[in-house]
C-alpha positions as CSV (number, residue, x, y, z in Angstrom):
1,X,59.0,15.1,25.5
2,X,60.8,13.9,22.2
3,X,59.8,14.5,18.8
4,X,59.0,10.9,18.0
5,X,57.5,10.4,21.1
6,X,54.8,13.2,20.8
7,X,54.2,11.7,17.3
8,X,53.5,8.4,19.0
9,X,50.8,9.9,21.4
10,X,49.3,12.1,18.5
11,X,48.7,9.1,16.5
12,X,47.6,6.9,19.8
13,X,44.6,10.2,19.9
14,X,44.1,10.0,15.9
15,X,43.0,6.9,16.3
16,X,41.1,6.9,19.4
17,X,38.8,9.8,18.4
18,X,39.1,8.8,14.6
19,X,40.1,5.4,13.7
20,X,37.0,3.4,15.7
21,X,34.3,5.2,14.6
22,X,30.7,3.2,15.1
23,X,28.6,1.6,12.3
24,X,25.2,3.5,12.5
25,X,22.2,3.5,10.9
26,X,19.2,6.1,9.7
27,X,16.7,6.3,12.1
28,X,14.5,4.6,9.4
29,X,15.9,1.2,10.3
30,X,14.9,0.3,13.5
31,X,13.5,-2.3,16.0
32,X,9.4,-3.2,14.5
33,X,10.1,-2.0,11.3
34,X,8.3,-3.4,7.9
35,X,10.5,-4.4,4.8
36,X,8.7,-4.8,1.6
37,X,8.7,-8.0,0.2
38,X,9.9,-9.7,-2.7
39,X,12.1,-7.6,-4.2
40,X,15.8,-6.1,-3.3
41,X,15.7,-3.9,-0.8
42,X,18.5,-1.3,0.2
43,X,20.3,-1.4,4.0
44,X,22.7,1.3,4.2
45,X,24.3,3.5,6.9
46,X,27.9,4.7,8.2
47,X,30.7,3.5,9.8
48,X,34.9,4.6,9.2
49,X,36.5,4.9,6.1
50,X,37.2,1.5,4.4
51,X,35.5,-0.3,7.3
52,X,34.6,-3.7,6.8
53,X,31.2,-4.6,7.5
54,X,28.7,-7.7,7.7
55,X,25.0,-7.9,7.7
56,X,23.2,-11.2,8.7
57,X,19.5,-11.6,7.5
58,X,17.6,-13.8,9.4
59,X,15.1,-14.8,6.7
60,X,17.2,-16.3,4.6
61,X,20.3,-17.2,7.4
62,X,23.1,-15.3,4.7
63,X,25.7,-13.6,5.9
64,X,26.3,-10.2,3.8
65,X,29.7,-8.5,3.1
66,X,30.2,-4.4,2.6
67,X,32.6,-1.8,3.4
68,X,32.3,2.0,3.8
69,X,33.7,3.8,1.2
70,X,36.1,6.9,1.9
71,X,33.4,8.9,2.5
72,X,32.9,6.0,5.7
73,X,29.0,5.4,3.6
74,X,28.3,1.9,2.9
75,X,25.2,-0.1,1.3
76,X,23.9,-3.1,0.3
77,X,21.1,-4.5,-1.7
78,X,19.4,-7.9,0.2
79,X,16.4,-9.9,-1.2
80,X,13.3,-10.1,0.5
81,X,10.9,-13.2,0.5
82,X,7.2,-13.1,0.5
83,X,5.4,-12.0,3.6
84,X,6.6,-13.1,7.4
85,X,8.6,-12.5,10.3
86,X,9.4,-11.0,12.8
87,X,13.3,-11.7,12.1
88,X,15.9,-10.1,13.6
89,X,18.9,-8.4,11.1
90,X,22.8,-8.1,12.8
91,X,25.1,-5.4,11.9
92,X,28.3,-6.3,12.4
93,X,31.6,-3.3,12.7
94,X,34.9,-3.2,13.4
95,X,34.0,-1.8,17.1
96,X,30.6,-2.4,17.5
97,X,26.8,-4.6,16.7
98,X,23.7,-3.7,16.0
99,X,20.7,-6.2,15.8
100,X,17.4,-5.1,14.8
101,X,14.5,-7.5,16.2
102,X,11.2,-7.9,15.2
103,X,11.8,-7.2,11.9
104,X,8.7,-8.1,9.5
105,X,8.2,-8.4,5.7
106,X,5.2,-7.2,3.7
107,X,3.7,-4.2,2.3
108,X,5.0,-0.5,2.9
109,X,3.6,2.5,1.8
110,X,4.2,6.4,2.2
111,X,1.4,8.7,3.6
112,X,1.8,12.4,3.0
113,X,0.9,15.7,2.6
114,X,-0.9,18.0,4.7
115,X,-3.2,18.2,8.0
116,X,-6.5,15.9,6.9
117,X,-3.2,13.4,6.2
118,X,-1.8,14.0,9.4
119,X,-4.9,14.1,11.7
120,X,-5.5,11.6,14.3
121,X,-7.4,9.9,16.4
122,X,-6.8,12.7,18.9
123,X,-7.3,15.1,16.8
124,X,-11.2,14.2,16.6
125,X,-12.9,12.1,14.4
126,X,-15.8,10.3,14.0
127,X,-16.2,7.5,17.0
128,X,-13.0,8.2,17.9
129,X,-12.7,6.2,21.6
130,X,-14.3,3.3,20.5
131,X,-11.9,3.5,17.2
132,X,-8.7,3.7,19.3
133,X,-9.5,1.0,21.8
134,X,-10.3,-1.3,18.6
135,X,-6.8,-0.4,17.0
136,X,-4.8,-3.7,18.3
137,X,-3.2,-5.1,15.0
138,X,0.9,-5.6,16.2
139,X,1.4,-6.8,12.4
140,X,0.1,-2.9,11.2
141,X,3.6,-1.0,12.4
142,X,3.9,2.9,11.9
143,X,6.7,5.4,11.5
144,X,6.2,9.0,12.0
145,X,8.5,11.0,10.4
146,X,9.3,14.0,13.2
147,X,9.0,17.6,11.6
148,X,11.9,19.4,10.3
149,X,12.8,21.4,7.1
150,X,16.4,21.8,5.5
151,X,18.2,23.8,3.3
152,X,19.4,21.1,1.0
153,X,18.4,17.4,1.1
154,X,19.2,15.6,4.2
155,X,20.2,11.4,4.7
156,X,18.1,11.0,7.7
157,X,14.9,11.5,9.3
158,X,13.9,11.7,13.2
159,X,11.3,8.5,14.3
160,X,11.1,5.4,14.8
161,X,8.9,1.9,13.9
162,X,6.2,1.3,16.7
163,X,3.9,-1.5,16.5
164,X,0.0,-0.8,16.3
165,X,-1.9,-0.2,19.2
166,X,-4.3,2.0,20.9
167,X,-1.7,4.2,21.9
168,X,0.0,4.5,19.1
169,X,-3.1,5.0,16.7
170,X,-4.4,7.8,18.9
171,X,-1.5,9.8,17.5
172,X,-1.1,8.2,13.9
173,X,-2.7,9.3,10.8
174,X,-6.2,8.0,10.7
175,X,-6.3,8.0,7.0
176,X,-3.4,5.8,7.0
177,X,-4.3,3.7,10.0
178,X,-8.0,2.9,8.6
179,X,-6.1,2.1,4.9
180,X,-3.6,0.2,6.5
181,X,-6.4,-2.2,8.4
182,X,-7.9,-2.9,5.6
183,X,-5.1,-3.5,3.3
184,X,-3.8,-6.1,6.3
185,X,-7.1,-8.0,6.4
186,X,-7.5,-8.5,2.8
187,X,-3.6,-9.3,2.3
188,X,-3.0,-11.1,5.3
189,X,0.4,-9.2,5.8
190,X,2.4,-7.0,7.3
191,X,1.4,-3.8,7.1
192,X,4.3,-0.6,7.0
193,X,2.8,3.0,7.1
194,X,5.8,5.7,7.0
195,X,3.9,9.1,8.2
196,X,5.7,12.1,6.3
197,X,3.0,14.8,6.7
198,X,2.6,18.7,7.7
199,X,-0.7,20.7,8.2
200,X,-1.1,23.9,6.3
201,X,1.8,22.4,3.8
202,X,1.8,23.6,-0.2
203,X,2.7,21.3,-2.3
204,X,5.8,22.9,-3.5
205,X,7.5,22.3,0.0
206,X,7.4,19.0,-1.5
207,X,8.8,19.3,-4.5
208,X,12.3,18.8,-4.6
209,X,14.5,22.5,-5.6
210,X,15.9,20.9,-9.2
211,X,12.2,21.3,-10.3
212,X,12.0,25.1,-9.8
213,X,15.2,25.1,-11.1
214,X,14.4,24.1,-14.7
215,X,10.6,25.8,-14.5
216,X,10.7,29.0,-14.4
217,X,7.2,28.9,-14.5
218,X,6.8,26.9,-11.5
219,X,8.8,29.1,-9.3
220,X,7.0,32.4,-10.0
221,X,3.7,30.4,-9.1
222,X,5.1,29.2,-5.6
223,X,5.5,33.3,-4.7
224,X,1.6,33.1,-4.4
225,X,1.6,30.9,-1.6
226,X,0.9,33.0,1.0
227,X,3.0,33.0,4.6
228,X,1.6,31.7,7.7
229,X,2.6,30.6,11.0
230,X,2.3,27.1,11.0
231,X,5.1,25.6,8.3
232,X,7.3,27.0,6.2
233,X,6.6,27.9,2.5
234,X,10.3,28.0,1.1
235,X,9.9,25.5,-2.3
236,X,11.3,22.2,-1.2
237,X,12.0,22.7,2.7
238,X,9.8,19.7,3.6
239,X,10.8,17.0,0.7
240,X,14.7,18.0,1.9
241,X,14.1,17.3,5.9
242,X,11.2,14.6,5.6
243,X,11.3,12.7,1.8
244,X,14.7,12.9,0.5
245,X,16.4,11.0,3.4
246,X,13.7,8.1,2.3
247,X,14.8,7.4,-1.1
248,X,16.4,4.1,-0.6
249,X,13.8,3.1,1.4
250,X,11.8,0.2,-0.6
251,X,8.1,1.3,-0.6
252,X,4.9,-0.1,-2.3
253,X,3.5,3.4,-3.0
254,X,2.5,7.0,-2.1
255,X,-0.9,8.2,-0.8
256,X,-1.1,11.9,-0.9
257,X,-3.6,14.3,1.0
258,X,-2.8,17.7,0.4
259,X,-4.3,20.6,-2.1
260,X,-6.0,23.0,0.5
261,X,-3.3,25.0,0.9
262,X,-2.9,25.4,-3.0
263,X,-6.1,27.9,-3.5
264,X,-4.1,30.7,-3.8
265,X,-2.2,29.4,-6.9
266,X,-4.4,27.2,-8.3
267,X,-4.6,27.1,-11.9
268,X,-1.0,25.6,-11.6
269,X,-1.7,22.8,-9.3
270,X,-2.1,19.8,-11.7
271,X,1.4,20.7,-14.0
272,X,2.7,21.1,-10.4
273,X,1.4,17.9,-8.5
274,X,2.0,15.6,-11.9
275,X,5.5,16.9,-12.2
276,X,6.6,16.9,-8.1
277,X,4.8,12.8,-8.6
278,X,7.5,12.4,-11.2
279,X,10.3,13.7,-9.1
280,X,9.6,11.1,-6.5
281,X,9.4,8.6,-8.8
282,X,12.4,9.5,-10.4
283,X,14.3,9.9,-7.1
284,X,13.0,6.3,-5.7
285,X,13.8,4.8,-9.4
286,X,10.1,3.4,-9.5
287,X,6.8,4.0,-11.1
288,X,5.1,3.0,-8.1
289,X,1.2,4.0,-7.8
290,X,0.3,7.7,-6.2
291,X,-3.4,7.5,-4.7
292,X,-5.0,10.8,-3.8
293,X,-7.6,12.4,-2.0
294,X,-9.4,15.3,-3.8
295,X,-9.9,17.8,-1.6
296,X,-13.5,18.2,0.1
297,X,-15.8,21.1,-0.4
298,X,-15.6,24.1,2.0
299,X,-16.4,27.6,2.3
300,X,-13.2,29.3,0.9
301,X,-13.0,33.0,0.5
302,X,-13.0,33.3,-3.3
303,X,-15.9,31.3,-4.7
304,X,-14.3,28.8,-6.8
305,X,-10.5,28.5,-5.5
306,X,-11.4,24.8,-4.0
307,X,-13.4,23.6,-7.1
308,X,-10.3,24.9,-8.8
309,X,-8.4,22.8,-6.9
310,X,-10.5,20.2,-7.6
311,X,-10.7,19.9,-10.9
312,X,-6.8,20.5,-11.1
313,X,-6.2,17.1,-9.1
314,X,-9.1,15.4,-11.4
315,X,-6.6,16.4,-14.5
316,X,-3.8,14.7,-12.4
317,X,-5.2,11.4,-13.4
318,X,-3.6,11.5,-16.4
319,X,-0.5,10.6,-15.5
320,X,0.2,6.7,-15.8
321,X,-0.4,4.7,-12.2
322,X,-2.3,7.6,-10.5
323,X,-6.1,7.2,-8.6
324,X,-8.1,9.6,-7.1
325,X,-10.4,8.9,-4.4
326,X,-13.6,11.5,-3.9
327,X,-14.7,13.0,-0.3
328,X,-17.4,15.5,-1.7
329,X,-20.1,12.9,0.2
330,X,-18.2,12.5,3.4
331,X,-17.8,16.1,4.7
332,X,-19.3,19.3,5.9
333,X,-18.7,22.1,4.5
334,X,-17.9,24.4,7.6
335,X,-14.9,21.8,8.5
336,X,-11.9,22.0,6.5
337,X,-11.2,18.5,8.1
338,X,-13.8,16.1,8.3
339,X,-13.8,14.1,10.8
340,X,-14.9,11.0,8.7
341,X,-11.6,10.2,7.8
342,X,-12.2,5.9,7.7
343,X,-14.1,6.2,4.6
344,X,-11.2,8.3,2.9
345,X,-9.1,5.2,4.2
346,X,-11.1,2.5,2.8
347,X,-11.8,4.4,-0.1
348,X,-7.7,4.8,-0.5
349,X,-7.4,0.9,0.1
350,X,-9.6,-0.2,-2.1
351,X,-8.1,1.5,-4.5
352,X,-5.1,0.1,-4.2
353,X,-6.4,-3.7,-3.2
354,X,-7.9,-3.1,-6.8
355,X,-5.3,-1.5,-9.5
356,X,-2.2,-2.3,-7.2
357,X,-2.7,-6.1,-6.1
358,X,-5.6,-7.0,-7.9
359,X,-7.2,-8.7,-5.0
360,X,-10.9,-7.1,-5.0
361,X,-12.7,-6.6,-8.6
362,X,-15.5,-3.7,-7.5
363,X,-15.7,-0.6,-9.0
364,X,-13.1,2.0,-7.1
365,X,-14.0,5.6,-8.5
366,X,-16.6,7.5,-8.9
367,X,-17.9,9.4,-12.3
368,X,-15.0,10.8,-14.2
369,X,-16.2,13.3,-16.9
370,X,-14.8,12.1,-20.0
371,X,-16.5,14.0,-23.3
372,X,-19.4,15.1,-24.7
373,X,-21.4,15.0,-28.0
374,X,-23.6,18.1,-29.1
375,X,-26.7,17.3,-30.7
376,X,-28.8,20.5,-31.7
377,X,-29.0,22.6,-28.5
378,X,-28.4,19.6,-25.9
379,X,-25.3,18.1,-24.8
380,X,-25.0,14.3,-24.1
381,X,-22.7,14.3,-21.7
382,X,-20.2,10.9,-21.0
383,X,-18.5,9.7,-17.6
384,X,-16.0,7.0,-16.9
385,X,-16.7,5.0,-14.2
386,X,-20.9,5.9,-14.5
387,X,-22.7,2.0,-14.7
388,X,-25.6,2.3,-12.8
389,X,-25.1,6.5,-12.9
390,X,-28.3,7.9,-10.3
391,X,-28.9,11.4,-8.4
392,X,-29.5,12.0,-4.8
393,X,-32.5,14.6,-4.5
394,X,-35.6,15.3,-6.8
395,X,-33.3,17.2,-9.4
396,X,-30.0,17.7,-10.8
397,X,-29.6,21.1,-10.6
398,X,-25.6,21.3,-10.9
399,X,-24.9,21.4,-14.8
400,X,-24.0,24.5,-16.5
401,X,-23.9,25.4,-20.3
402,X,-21.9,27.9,-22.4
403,X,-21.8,29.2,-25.8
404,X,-19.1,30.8,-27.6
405,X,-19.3,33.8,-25.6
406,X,-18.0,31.6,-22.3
407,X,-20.7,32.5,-19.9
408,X,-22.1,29.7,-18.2
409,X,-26.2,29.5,-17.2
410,X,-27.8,26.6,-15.4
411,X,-28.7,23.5,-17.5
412,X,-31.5,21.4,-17.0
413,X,-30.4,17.9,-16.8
414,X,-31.5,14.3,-16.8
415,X,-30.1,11.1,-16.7
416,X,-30.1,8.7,-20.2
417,X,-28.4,4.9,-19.3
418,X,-25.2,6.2,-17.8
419,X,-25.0,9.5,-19.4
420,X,-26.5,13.0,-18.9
421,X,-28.2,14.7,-21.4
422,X,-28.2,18.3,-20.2
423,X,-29.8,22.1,-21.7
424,X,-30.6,25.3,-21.2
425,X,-32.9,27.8,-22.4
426,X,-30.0,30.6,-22.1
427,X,-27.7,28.9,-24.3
428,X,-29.1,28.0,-28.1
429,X,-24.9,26.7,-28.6
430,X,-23.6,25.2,-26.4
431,X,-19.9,24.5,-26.3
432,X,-18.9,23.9,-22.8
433,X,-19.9,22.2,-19.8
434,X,-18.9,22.3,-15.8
435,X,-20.5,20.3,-13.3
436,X,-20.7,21.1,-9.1
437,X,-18.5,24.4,-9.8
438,X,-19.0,25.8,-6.6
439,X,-16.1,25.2,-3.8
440,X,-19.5,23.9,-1.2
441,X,-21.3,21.8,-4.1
442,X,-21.9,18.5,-2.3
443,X,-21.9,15.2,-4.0
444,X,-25.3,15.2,-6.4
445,X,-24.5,12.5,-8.5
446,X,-23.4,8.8,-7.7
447,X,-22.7,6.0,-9.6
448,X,-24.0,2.1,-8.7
449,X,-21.7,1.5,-5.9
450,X,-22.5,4.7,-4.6
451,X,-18.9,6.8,-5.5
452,X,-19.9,10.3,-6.2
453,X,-19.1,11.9,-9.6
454,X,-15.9,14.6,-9.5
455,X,-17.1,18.6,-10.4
456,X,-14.8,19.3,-13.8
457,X,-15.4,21.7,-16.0
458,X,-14.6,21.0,-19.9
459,X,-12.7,24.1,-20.6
């Protein structure tokens, strides 16, 4: 064979295996997927080097114009109208189409964290056959995102958009399918629910590495997260595999179920939380809102390593566009997951419905300490969020008091209006207070919609 014929073939293979690559997209655009509306949203994927590419969006009939860069990544922002659909969106390569049908516009938001996030249906919760045989709403659509950790952050995830019905909902996360149906029925749209969740996970799997990187302080704290056999505890493993490859992903907001698994480090878990809430906010380049379940109470080993917890994720509320919905009335303490998980997702929509979308005007949290004022040996004692404050039982028995020495002794305690005036014949000057400081303290105090007060302690 001569030179310049062998260069001829060689090229002929170049650019059969090289010069007609396919467009292709992340696995988070697919077929029954949910847009979110009125705003620009990002399409993006892969194709060959300097391919030119053209995306047609059936809302508004355009025709879009792109090309992959060297690196053969391409992207594009589109507008999105107000809620509707389903529309179909084409994809058109050099070599190949793809056309995505039944593509709908409305609301999407990301659910995450650990098991009581990921339980299902299946998984056993309260009226749980005639729940999943309800659960036919084909405008509530849900991605789980399939399990994987990574190294360094990846630019896809494994799943795929599935319309809501009882099969599908058996397996989804029931927090999220319960918040989900209500948010659709008071908005009257489209509903997307992106699952990104992992029993057993710490939230510093979460948390992307730069964070540990600049604190120190943060990384020596995730070393007392202890191993076990059901996910990894390497800082940032999880938001690598199962949030990074999400960041262009338009979303409405975050809700977050996770903190169990953050006992063993506790006194950290609010710098940790707030700052790993930034990162994702940073990363999507939006302040969107973060709603989050406090943890319930349960019989951990050390006696206050929930409450801890608690209280940490009360303290969370601090930063901007955060809410914090209360479970200390909706569990059992012998069940680290209750199995009433459609209050926690009502609880989580209303929330939202409420300081997100302003549609409902009710009162959305429960009794928030906020200060108190000495007077003589008696603290009055003030809540956020306490009109119509009331007690369950004959007496509130959960108030402590402490002097300057720091040890705490029960307090008597009444209710004034919407405050507590509380006391204790063990402590002549009193200077601190703690409320429900016990990891099983059930819910004792309620305001007038009936949302139970958080335990805090004022230290």
């Amino acid at each position: 064979m001569g030179c310049r014929h062998f260069l001829f073939v060689c090229s002929l293979l170049f650019g059969m295996f090289f010069g007609h690559a396919k467009i292709e997209l992340p696995n988070i655009f697919s077929d029954h997927m949910v847009l979110q509306r009125n705003t620009d949203v990002t399409l993006w994927g892969w194709g060959s080097p300097n391919e030119s590419i053209k995306v047609f969006t059936e809302w508004d009939g355009k025709s879009y114009s792109v090309s992959a860069g060297v690196d053969a990544k391409w992207s594009l922002l589109v507008p999105t109208p107000d809620a509707g659909g389903p529309y179909q969106v084409r994809f058109e390569g050099q070599t190949n189409t793809i056309e995505l049908t039944d593509v709908l516009i409305g609301e999407v938001w990301l659910c995450s964290g650990q098991s009581n996030m990921e339980w299902s249906a299946n998984s056993g919760i309260d009226n749980a056959d005639t729940e999943i045989k309800a659960a036919d709403y084909p405008n509530i659509r849900f991605f789980t995102v399939i399990k994987r950790t990574a190294e360094a952050p990846q630019e896809n995830v494994s799943g795929t958009w599935s319309k809501c019905d009882p099969k599908e909902m058996a397996d989804f996360s029931a927090v999220a399918y319960y918040f989900g149906k209500r948010l659709q029925g008071a908005l009257d749209v489209p509903i997307g629910l992106i699952d990104a969740a992992w029993g057993a996970s710490s939230a510093e799997v979460w948390t992307p590495q730069t964070v540990f990187e600049q604190r120190s302080d943060l990384a020596e704290s995730a070393k007392k997260i202890r191993p076990n056999k059901w996910v990894s505890v390497q800082p940032s493993s999880l938001y690598n595999a199962m949030i990074a490859p999400l960041h262009r992903f338009k979303i409405a907001g975050t809700l977050w179920y996770q903190g169990e698994s953050n006992t063993a480090n506790a006194e950290k878990y609010s710098d940790l939380f707030t700052t790993m809430i930034r990162s994702w906010r940073t990363a999507w380049n939006a302040d969107f809102p973060f709603y989050f379940v406090q943890i319930a109470p349960y019989t951990y080993g050390s006696p206050e390593e929930g409450v801890q917890v608690r209280d940490q994720q009360r303290r969370a509320l601090s930063l901007t566009n955060t809410g914090m919905v209360l479970t200390s009335d909706i569990c059992t303490v012998d069940d680290i997951h209750p199995k009433n998980k459609k209050d926690v997702g009502l609880r989580l929509a209303n929330m939202a419905l409420k300081k997100h979308y302003g549609a409902i005007s009710e009162e959305v949290n429960g009794p928030l300490f906020k200060e108190f004022e000495r007077n003589g040996s008696k603290l009055r004692i003030v809540f956020d969020h306490a009109e119509g404050l009331t007690a369950k039982g004959k007496k509130i028995d959960q108030f402590e008091l402490a002097g300057p020495d720091g040890v705490f002794y029960p307090a008597k305690a009444k209710i004034k209006g919407d405050v507590i005036i509380a006391s204790s014949k063990k402590v002549s000057d009193p200077v601190r207070v703690r409320f429900a400081w016990n990891n099983t303290d059930m819910a004792q105090l309620f305001n007038g919609v009936g949302l139970p007060a958080s335990s805090f302690t004022s230290d």
